[in-house]
MARBA-3410 file (N, C-alpha, C, O; in Angstrom, 1 decimal):
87
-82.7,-1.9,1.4,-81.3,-2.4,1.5,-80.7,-2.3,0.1,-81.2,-2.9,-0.8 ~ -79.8,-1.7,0.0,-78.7,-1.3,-1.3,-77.9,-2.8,-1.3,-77.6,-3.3,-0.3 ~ -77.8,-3.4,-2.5,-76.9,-4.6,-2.5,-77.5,-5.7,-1.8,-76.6,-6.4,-1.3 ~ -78.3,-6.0,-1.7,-78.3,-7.1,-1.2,-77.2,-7.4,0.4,-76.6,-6.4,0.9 ~ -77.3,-8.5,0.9,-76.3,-8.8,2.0,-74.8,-9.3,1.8,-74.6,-10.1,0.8
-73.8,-9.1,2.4,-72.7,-9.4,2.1,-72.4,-10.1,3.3,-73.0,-10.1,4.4 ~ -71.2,-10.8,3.0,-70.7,-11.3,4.1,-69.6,-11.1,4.8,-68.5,-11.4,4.3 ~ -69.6,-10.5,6.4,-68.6,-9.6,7.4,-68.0,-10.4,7.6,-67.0,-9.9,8.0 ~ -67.9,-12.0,7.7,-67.2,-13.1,8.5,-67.4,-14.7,7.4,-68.4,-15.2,6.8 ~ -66.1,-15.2,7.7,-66.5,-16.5,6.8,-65.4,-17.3,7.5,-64.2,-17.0,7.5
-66.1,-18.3,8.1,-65.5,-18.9,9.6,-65.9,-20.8,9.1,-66.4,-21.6,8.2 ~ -65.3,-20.8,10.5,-65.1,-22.7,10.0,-66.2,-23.7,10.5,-66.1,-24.9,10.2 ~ -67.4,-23.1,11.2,-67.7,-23.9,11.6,-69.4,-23.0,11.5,-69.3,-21.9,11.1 ~ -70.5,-23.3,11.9,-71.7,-23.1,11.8,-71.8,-22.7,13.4,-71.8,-21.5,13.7 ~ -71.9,-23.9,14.6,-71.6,-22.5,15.7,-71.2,-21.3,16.1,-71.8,-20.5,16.7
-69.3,-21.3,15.3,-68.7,-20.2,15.4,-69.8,-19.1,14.6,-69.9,-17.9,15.0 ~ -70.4,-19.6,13.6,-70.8,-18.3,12.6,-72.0,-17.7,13.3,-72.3,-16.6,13.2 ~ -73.0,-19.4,14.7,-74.0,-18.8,15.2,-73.7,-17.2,16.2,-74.4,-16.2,16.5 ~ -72.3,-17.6,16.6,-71.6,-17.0,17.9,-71.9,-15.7,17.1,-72.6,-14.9,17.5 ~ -71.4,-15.6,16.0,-70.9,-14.3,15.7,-72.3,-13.2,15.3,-72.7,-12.0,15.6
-72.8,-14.2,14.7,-74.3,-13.6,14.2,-75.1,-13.2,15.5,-76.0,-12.3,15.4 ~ -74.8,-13.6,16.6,-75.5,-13.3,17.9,-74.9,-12.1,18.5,-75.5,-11.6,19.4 ~ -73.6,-11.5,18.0,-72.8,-11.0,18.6,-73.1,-9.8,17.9,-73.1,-8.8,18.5 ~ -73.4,-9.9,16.8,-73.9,-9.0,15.9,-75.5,-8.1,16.2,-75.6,-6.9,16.5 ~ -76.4,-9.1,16.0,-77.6,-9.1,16.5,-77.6,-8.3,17.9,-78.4,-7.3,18.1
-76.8,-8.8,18.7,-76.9,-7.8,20.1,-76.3,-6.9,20.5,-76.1,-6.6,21.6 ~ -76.0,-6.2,19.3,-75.6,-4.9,19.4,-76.1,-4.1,17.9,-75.5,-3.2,17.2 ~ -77.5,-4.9,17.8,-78.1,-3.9,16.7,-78.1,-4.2,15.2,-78.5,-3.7,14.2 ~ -77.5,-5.1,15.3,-77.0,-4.9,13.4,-77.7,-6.5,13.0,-77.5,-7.5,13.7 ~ -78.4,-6.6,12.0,-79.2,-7.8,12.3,-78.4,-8.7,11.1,-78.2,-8.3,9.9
-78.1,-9.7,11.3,-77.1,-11.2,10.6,-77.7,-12.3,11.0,-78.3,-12.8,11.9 ~ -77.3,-12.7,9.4,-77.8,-14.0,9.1,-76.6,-14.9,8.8,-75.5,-14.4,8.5 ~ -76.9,-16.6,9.0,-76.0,-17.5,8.6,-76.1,-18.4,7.6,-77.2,-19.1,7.4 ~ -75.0,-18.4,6.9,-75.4,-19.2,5.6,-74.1,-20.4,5.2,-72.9,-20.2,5.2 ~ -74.8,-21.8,5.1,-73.6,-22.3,4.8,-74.2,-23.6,4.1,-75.2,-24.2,4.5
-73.3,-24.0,2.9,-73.9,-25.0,2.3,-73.6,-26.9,2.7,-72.9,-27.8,2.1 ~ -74.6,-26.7,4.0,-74.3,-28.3,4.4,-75.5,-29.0,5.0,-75.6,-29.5,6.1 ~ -76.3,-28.9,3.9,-77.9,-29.4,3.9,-78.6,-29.3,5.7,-78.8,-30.3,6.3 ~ -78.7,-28.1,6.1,-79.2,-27.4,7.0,-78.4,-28.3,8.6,-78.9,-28.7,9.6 ~ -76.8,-28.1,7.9,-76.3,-28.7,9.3,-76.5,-30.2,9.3,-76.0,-30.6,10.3
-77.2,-31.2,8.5,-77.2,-32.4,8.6,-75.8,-33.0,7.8,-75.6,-34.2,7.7 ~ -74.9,-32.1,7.3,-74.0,-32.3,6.6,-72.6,-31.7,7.0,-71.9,-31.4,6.1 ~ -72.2,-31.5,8.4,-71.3,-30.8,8.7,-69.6,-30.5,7.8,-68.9,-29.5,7.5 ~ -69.6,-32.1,7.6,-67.8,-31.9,6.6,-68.3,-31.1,4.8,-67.6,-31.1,3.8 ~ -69.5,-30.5,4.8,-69.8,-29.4,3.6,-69.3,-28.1,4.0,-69.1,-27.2,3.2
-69.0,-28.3,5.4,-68.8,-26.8,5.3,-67.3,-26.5,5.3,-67.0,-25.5,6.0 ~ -66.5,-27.1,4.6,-65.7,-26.6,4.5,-64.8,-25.7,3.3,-63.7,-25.8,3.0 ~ -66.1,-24.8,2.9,-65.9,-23.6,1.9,-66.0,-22.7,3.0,-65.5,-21.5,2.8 ~ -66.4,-22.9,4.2,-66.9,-22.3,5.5,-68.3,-21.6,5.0,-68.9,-21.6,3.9 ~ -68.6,-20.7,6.5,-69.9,-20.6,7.2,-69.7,-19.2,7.2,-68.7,-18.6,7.6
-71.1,-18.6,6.3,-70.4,-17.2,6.0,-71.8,-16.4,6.6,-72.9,-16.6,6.1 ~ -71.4,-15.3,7.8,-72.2,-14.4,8.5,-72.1,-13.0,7.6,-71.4,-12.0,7.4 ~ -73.9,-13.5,7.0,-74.1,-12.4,6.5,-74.8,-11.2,6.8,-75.9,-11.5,7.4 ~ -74.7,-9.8,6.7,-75.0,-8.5,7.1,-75.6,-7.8,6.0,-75.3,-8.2,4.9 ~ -76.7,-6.7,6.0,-77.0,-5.5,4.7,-75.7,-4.9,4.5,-74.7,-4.7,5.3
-75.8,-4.7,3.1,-74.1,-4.1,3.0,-74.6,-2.5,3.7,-73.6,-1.8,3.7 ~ -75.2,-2.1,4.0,-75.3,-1.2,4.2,-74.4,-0.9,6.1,-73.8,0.0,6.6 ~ -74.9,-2.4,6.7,-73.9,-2.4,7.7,-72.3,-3.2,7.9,-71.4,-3.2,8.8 ~ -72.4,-3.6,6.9,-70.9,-4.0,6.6,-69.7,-3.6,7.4,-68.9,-4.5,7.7 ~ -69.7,-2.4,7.6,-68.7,-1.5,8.0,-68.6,-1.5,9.1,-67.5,-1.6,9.7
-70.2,-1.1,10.0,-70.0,-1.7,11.3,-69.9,-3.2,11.6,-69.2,-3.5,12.6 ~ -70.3,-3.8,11.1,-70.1,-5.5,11.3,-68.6,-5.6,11.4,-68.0,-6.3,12.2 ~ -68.3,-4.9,10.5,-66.2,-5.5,10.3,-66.0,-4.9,11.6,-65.9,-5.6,12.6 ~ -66.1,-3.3,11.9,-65.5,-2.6,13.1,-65.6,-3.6,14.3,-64.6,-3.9,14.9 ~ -67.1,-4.0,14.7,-67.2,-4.7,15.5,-66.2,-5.7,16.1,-65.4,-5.7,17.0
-66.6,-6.8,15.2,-65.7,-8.1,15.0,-64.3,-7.5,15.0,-63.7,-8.3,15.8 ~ -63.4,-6.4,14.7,-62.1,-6.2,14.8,-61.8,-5.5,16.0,-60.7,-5.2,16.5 ~ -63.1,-5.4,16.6,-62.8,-5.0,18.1,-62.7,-5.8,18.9,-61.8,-5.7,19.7 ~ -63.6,-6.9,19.0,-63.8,-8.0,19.4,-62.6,-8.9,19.4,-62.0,-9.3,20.4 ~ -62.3,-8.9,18.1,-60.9,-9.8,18.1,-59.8,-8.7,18.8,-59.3,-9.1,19.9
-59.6,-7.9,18.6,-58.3,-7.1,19.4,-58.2,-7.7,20.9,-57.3,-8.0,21.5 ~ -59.5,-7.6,21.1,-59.7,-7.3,22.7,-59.2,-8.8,23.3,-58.5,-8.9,24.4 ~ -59.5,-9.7,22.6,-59.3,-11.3,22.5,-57.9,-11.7,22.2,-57.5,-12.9,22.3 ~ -56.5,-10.1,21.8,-55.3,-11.0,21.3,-54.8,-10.0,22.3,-53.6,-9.6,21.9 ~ -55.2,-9.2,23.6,-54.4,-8.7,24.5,-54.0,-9.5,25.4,-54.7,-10.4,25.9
-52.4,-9.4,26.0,-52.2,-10.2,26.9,-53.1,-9.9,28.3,-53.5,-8.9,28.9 ~ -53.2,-11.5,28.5,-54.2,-11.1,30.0,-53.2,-10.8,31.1,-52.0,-11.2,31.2 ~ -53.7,-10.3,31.8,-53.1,-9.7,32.8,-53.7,-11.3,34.1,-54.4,-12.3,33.9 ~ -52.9,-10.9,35.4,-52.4,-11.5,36.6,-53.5,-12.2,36.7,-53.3,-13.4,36.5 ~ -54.8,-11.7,37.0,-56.0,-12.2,37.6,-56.5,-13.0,36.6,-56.9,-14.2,36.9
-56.6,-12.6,35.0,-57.0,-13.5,33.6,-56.3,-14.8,33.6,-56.5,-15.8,33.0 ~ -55.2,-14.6,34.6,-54.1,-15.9,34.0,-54.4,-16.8,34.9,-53.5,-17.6,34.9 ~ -55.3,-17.0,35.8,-55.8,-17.8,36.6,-55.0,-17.9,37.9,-55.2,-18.8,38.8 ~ -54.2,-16.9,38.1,-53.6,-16.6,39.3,-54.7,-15.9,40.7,-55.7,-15.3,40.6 ~ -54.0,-16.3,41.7,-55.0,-15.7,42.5,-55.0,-14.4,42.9,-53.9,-14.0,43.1
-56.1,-13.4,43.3,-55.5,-12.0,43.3,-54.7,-11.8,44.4,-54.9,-12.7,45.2 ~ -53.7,-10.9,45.0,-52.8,-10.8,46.3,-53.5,-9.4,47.1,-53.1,-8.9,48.2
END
């Protein structure tokens, strides 16, 4: 690993960061979470936030991912998403 790990995501909360690191993980690219709030016994520490870290070497896919992820998440939902029923 070149560089050490960096971090693709720096989020608010230690679940959200587990979500992401899983999201990561299962699609190959292996992440870790790091946050300073005495292993979660200290939740209001984290608010420097909860930072999912990656090899810099995957960096790039980690971002791509996550920006796909998020896109996909700010499309309007269509008829059936909106809790309508289908016709």
């Amino acid at each position: 690993m070149t560089g050490g790990p960096v971090a693709a995501a720096v989020v608010g909360s230690r679940m959200e960061a587990e979500l992401i690191a899983g999201l990561l993980r299962s699609n190959g690219i292996g992440a870790a979470v790091s946050a300073d709030d005495a292993g979660g016994q200290e939740p209001q520490l984290q608010l420097d936030g909860v930072r999912v870290l990656v090899a810099a070497a995957d960096e790039a896919a980690a971002r791509g991912l996550l920006a796909d992820v998020e896109s996909t998440r700010s499309e309007p939902a269509g008829d059936d998403e909106a809790g309508e029923a289908p016709r």
